[in-house]
C-alpha positions in Angstrom: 64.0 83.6 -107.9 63.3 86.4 -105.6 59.5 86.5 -103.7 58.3 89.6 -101.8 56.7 88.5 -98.6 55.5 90.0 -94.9 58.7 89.4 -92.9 56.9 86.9 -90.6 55.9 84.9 -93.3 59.6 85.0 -95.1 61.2 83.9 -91.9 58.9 81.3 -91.2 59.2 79.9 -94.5 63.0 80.6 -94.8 64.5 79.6 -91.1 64.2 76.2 -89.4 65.2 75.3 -86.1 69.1 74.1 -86.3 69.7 76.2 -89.3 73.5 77.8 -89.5 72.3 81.2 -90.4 74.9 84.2 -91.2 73.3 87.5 -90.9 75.9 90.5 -92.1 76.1 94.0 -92.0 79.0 96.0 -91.1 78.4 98.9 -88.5 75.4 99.7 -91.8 72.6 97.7 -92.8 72.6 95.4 -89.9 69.5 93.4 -90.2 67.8 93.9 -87.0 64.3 93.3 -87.9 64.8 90.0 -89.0 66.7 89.3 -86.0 63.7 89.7 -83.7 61.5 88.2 -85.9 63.7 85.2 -85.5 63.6 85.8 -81.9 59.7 86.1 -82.2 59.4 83.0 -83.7 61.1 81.4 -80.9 63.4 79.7 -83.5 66.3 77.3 -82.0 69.0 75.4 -81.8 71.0 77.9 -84.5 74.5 78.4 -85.3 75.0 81.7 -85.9 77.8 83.3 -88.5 78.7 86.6 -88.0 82.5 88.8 -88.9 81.4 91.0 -85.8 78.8 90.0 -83.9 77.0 93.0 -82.0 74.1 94.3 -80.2 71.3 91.5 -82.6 73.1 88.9 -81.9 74.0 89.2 -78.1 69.8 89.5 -78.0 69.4 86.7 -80.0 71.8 84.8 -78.2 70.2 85.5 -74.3 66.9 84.5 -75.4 68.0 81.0 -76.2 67.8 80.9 -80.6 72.1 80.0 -80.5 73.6 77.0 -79.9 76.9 77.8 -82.0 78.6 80.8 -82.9 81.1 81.6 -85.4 82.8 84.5 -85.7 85.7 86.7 -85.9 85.2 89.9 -83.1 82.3 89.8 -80.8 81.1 93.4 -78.9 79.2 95.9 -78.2 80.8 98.5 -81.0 82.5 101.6 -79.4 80.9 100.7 -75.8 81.9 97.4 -74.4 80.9 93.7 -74.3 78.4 91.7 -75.1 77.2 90.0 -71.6 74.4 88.2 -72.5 76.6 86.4 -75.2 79.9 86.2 -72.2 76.9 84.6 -69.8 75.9 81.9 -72.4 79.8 81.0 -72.7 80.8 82.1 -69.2 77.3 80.5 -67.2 75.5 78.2 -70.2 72.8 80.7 -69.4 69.9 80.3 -71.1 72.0 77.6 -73.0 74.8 76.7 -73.5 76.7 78.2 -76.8 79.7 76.9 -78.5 82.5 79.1 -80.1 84.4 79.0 -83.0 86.7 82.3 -83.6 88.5 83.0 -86.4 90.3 86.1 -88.0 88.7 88.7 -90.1 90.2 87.8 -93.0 89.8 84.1 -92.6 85.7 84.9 -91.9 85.8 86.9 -95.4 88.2 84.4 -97.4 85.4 81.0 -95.9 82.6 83.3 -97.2 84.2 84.0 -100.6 85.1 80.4 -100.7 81.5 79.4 -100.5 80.0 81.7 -102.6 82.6 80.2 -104.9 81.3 76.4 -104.6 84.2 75.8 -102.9 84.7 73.3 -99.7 87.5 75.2 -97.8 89.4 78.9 -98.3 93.1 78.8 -99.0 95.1 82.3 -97.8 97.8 83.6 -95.9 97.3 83.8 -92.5 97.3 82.7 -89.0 101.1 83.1 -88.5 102.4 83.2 -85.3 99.1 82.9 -83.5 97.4 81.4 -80.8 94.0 80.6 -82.3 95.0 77.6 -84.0 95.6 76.0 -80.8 91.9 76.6 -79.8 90.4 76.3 -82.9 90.4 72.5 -84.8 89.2 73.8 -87.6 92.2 76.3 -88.9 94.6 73.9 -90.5 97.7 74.5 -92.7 98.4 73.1 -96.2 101.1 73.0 -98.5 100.6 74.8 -102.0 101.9 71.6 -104.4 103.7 74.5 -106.8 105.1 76.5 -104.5 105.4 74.8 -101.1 104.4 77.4 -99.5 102.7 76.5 -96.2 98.8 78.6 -96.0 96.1 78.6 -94.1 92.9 76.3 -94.5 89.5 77.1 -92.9 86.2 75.5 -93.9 84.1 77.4 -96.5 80.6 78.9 -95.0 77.7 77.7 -96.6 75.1 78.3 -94.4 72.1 77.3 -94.4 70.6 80.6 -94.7 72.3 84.3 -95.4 70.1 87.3 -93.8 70.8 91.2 -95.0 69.7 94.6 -95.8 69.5 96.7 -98.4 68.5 100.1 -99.1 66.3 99.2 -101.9 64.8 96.4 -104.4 63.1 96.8 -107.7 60.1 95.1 -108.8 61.8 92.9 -110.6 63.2 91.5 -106.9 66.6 92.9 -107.5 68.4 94.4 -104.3 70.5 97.1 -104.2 72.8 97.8 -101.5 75.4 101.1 -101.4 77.7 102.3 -99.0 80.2 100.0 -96.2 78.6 96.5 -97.7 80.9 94.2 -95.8 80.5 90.4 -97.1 76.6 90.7 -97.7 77.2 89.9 -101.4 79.1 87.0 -100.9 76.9 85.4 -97.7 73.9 85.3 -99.7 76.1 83.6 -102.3 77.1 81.4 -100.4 74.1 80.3 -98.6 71.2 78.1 -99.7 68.7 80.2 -98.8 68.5 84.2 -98.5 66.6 86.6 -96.5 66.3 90.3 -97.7 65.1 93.0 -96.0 64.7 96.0 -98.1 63.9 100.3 -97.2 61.9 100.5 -100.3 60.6 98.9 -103.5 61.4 101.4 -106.5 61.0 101.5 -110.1 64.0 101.9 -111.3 67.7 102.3 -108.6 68.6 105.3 -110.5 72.3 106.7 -110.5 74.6 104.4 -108.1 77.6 105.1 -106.0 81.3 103.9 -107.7 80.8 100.8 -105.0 77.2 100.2 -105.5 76.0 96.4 -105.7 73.4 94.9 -107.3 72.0 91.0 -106.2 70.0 90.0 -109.3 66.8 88.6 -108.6 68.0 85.0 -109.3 70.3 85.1 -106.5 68.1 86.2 -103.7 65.3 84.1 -102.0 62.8 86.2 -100.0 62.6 90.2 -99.7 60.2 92.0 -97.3 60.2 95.3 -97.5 61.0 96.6 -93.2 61.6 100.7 -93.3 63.9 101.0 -90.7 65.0 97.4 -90.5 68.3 97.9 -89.7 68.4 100.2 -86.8 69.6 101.1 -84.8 72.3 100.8 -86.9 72.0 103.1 -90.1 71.1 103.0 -93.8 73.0 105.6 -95.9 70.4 108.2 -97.1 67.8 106.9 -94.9 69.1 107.3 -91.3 71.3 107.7 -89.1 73.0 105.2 -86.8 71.5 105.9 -83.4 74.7 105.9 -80.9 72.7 106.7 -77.8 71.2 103.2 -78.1 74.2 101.4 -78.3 75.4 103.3 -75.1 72.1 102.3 -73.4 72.2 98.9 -74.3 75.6 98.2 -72.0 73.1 98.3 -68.5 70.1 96.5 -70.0 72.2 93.7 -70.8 74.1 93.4 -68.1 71.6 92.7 -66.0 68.8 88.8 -67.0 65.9 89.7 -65.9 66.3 93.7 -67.1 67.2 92.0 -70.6 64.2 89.7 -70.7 62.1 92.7 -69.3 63.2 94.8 -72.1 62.9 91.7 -74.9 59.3 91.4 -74.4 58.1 95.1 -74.0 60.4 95.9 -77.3 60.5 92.9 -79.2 58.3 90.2 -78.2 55.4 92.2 -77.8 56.1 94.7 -81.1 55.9 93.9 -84.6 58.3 95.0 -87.7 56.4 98.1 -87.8 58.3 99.7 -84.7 61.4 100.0 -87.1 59.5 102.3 -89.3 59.1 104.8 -86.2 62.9 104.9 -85.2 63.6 105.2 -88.3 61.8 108.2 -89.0 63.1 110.1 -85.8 66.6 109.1 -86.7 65.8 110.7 -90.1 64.2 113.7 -88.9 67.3 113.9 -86.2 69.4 114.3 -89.0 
């Protein structure tokens, strides 16, 4: 069942070191917050699941939480790469990370499988590719009605699913509207869930056609973090701040600009700094 805690407290208590975490969120509702907490925390030795690994996880990655990451498309969305993830695969700087890529639909088929119970996703796909020849882990079965030959991947399970939603009730059930990418099924999938919330409410009111609701019985811990997704955005909260995605191409680039800008921005800042952005990107509106 669902418990509202402080966010240090729910990561502590949620995260170990060696943990495969997935943390979703596509282009909205990226969980940020919990990604610096995580970075806060010094946590280590992770394997990190991600469809489209971005700006969180290219910080998480240069300051050494990463030792594996799986995913599908890794960048800097609309600007360019991610270079403190290429120097981790490219230099082994601040670690060395292991890679396993995959499609987008084999990343969302894995995650359906294991919110499923299942060991391995069954699909079409991966014909007349080259990622099978660099990835062990795509195989190809036979379907014994058909013959058909499909693609196999492993089913994600990890260890623990991060998100975040607009809102949860007191109840502890979470809400999430608008572009909601795979969140349902991670934290279905996972043994343990993180849930970063806007706002605890009453009652969630009307709800959009593709509103989705995580009872309270499927989620683990939920902190409530206004603002914990920027800079991406949270539909009717704010807005997804594109200047800081621009401005994040020179920090990174650069090691000792990155670790400059980790400690004055995230080391040395608490979860409250999200609830500042966030009201300037609302304002801004």
């Amino acid at each position: 069942m669902s418990r509202f805690l402080p966010l240090a407290a729910a990561v502590a208590e949620t995260i170990s070191d060696g943990d495969t975490v997935a943390m979703e969120g596509f282009t909205h509702l990226i969980p940020h917050a919990v990604g610096h907490e995580i970075i806060r925390q010094r946590k280590k030795q992770l394997t990190l699941i991600r469809m489209t690994p971005d700006i969180i996880y290219d910080q998480m990655i240069g300051m050494g939480c990463a030792k594996k990451l799986v995913f599908s498309w890794g960048g800097n969305p609309g600007v360019g790469s991610l270079h403190r993830l290429r120097d981790a695969v490219e230099n082994g700087w601040p670690n060395p990370i292991e890679i396993e890529e995959h499609s987008h639909a084999a990343m969302a088929n894995a995650y359906e499988a294991g919110a499923a119970g299942m060991p391995c996703a069954i699909f079409r796909g991966y014909i007349g590719v080259d990622l099978p020849k660099v990835n062990a882990r795509i195989k190809r079965v036979t379907c014994p009605f058909s013959g058909e030959a499909l693609a196999a991947v492993p089913a994600h399970r990890p260890d623990v699913a991060v998100i975040h939603a607009l809102r949860a009730d007191r109840a502890g059930n979470v809400l999430l509207e608008g572009i909601v990418g795979v969140q349902k099924e991670a934290v279905l999938a996972a043994k343990r869930s993180i849930v970063t919330v806007e706002e605890v409410v009453e009652d969630f009111g009307p709800r959009s056609l593709n509103a989705v609701i995580l009872p309270s019985w499927t989620v683990g811990a939920i902190a409530v973090v206004p603002g914990g997704a920027y800079p991406s955005y949270a539909q009717g909260y704010y807005a997804r701040d594109n200047a800081f995605y621009i401005a994040w191409e020179p920090i990174a680039r650069d090691r000792d600009g990155f670790l400059a800008w980790m400690k004055q921005n995230v080391l040395d800042r608490g979860p409250e700094a999200f609830a500042v952005h966030a009201r300037k990107r609302h304002a801004g509106r």
